[in-house]
N, C-alpha and C positions, 0 to 999 in steps of 0.2 A: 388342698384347698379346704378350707373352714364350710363348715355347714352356712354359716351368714353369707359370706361371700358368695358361695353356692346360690343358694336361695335369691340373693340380690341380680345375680345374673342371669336368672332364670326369670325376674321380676323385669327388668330391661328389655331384654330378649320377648318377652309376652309386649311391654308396652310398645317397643318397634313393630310388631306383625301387626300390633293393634291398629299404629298410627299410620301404616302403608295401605292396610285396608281403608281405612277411615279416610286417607288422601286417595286413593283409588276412587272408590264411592263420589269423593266430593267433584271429581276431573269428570267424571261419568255426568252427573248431574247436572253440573253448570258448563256442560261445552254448551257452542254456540249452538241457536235454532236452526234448523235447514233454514225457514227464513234470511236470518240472520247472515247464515252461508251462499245464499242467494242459489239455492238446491229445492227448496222445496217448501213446506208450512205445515204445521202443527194448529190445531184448532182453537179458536180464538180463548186469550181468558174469561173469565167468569163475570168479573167486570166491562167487559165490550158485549156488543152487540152479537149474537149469533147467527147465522149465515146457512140453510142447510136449502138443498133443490131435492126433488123429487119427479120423476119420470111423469108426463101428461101426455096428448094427443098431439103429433106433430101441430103445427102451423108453419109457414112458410111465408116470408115476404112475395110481393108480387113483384121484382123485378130484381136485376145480378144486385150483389152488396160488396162493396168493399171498401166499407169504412162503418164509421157510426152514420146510424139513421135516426135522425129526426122527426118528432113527430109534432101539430101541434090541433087544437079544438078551433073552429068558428061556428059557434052555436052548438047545432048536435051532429055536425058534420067531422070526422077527424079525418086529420088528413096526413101523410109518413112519406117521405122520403128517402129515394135510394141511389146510392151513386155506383159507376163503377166505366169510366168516371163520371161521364156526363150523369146530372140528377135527372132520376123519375119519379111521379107522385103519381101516387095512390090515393082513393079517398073511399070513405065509406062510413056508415051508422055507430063504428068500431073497430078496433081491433082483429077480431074477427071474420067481420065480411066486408074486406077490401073488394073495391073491383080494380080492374086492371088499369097499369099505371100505363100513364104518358110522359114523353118525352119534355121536357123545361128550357127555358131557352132564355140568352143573354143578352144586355143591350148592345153587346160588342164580344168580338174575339178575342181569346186568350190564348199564350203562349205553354199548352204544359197539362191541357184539364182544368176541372175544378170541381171537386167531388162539394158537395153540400153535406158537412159532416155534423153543424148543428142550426139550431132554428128559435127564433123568441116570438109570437103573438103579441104586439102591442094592441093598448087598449081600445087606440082609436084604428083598429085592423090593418096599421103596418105590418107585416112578418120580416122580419129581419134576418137574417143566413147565414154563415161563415164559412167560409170553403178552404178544403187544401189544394192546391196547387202546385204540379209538377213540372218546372221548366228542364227544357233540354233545348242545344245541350249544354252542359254543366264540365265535361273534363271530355277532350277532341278525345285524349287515349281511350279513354271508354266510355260512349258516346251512351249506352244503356244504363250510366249513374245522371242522379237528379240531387236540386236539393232541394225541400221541398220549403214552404211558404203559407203563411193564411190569409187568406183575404178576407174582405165585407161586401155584402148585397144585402139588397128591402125589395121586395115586391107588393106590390098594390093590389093582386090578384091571387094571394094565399100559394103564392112560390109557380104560378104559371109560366110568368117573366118576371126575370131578375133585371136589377136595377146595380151595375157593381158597382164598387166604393171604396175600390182600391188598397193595396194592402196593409196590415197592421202589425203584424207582426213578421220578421223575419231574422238569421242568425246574423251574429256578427262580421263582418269584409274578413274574415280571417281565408287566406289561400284552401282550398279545399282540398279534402283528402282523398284525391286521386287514384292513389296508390292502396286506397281501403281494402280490405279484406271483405266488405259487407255486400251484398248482392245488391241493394239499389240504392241506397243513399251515401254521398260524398260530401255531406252536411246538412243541416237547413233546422226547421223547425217546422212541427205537421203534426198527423193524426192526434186531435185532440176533439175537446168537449166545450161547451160555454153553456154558464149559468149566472143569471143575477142576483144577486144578494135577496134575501127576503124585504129588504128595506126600498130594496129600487135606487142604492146609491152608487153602487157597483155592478159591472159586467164582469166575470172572473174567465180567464183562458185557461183550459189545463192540456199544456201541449206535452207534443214528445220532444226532445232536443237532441239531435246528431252532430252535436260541434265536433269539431276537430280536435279540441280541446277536452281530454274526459271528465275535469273536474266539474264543466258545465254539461253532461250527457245525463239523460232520464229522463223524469217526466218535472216539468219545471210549472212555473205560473205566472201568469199577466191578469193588469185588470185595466179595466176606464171607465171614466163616471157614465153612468146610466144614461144621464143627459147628451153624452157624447156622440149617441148612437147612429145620427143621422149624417156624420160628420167624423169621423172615425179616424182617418189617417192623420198620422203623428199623437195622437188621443188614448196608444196603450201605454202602460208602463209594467217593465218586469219587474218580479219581486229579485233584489240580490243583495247579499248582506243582510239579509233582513231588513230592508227596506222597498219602497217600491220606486226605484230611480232611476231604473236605466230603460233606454227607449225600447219600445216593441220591435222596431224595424233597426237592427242593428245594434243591441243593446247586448248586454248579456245576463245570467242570470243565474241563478243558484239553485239546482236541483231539489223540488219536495223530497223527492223518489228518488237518490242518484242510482247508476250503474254499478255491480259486481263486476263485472269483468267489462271494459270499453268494448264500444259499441265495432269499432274499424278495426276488432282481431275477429279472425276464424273461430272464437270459443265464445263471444259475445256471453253477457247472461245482461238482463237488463230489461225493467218493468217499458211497457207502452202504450201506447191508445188510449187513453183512460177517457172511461164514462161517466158522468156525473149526474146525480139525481137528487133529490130534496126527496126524505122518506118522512110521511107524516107519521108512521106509526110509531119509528123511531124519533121524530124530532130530531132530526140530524141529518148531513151530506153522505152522503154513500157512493164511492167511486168503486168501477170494476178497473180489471189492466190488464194485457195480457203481460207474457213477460218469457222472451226471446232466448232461447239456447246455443244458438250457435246463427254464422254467416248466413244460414236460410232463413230464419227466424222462427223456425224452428217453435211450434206452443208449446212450454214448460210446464204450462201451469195458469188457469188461472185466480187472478187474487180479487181482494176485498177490503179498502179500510175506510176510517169513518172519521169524521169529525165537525163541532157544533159550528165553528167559525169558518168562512169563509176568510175571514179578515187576518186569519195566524196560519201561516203555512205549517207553522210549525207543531199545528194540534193532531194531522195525522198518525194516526197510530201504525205499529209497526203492522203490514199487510201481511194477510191473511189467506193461504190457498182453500177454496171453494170447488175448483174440480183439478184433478190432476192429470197428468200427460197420456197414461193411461186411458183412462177415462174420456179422455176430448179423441182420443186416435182410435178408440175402441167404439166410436157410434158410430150405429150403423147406417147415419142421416151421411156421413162421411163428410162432416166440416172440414174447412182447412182448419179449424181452431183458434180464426183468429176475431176480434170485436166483437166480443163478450158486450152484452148493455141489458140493462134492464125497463122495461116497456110497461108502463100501469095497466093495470084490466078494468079499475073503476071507471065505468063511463059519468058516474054522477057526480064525480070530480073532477073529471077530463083529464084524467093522467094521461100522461105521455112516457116520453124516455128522462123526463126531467122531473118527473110527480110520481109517485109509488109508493104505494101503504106498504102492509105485513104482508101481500101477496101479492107475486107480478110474475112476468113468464120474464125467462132466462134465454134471451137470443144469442148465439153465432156464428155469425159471416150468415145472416138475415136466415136463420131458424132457429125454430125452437120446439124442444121435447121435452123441453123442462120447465117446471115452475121454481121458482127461487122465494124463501120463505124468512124476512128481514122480522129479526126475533128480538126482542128484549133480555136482557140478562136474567138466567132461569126462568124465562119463560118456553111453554111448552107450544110445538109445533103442531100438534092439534088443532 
């Protein structure tokens, strides 16, 4: 063999070790995010908002929670509610010194509960309410699945009695799944959040969805005119396709958030609950989620994403873990880990679970020993 030749094969041989390192390197770098994987999250970029909690003084709701609680101002009174299921209210000077809640009550009986998972103050002291609803039964073979449903109520009395209004949202007549792997639900549409546009021309729903169907399973969105409010049924519409055309009550819809793994197997992964808030420091919507591991529902994780419009589903950014599984199972408050929301502390702005600056305490399953700290990009937590 010639010196050249030599030399040349020596130079190929160095460019191949180069180029498998360099394809190594590159596989390494761009797999996907735990995100991504529907495993876990990585900390927000540099351009999003940043997200960090830090350990404070317990607080505690004044009554069981299982779901989102609502809060809302009349004057300098606030007042929170809790369901589990039937709702309890609370009221007090603040956040801080509730007194003991009492029991709420309907203009009529209901098949299934109805937890009051969100609340709006109108101007001229309507409170308006939305509630999840659990019918049973749902499937004779196993009479302990439900599917669940959201209705509407107003009270005239800051949520002492409710006034129902029948419901607005529910999943599509598809047969239900029965035969699910999931421990309570064989379909429906539930634990969610509501908030009105800044404009007052929209009501926005951000539900969870258990279709039978995976490609509509996650956390999806409905809306109806503002105006609508007194008058609600038939008056939502889902967003799908990108548009907002199919009906509340039977419609179908297109996942913000879809599902990693469907919801009716035994290894579920899949965001839920979501809470929503208007953050004035950010200027922007900021929802929490939990997000289910398996047929228990299991906390993964919880997340965090943000976006300016209400009006484009499609400005979410990709979510964010904010505490991890760890983390939620390792307090010593012994959460079950599940409805994460965030609750304002300014009383001079009457924040609620729907209003929050750069600081607010960090509730779930109705406590908190955290503060949650909603940060501008490179800005500092101090």
């Amino acid at each position: 063999m010639t010196r050249a030749k030599y030399a040349r094969r020596i130079q190929l041989f160095l460019l191949s070790a180069f180029g498998l390192t360099l394809l190594a390197f590159l596989m390494e770098t761009t797999k996907l995010s735990p995100t991504e994987r529907g495993e876990g999250s990585g900390a927000a970029g540099p351009e999003q908002p940043q997200v960090r909690v830090r350990p404070v003084r317990l607080i505690k709701f004044p009554a069981a929670t299982d779901c989102n609680s609502p809060s809302h101002w009349d004057n300098d009174t606030f007042y929170l509610f809790n369901s589990a299921p039937s709702p309890w209210r609370s009221s007090g000077p603040d956040l801080f010194h509730l007194g003991a809640a009492s029991e709420t009550h309907y203009d009529k009986e209901g098949n299934g509960g109805r937890w009051i998972e969100s609340t709006w103050k109108a101007e001229d002291g309507t409170l308006y309410g939305w509630y999840h609803n659990e019918p049973h039964p749902v499937c004779q073979s196993k009479p302990a699945l439900t599917a669940p449903r959201i209705g509407a109520a107003r009270s005239k009395d800051n949520g002492t009695h409710w006034e129902d209004l029948g419901f607005v949202i529910e999943a599509p007549p598809y047969p239900l799944r029965c035969d699910t792997e999931d421990k309570f639900f064989a379909g429906g549409n539930g634990d969610f959040s509501v908030i009105p546009d800044e404009k007052r021309e929209y009501v926005y729903f951000f539900f969870s969805s258990y279709y039978p169907d995976s490609s509509e399973q996650g956390i999806d969105v409905a809306r109806m005119r503002f105006a609508d409010r007194d008058d609600p049924a038939g008056k939502v519409w889902k967003w799908y396709r990108e548009k907002w055309v199919e009906p509340g009550v039977g419609g179908h819809a297109t996942p913000v958030f879809p599902v990693r793994t469907p919801w009716h197997r035994k290894d579920v992964h899949a965001f839920w609950g979501p809470s929503i808030h208007w953050n004035t420091h950010l200027d922007t919507y900021v929802v929490l989620m939990n997000y289910a591991i398996d047929r228990d529902w299991t906390q993964g994780g919880i997340y965090v994403s943000f976006n300016h419009s209400l009006a484009n589903p499609r400005g979410w950014n990709e979510p964010k873990e904010i505490l991890n599984q760890k983390q939620i199972t390792d307090d010593p408050v012994k959460d079950t880990g599940w409805y994460p929301q965030v609750v304002g502390i300014d009383k001079t702005q009457h924040q609620t679970d729907k209003l929050a600056g750069k600081v607010a305490r960090l509730f779930i399953a109705g406590k908190s020993r955290w503060e949650i700290l909603l940060l501008k990009p490179g800005e500092s937590g101090q």
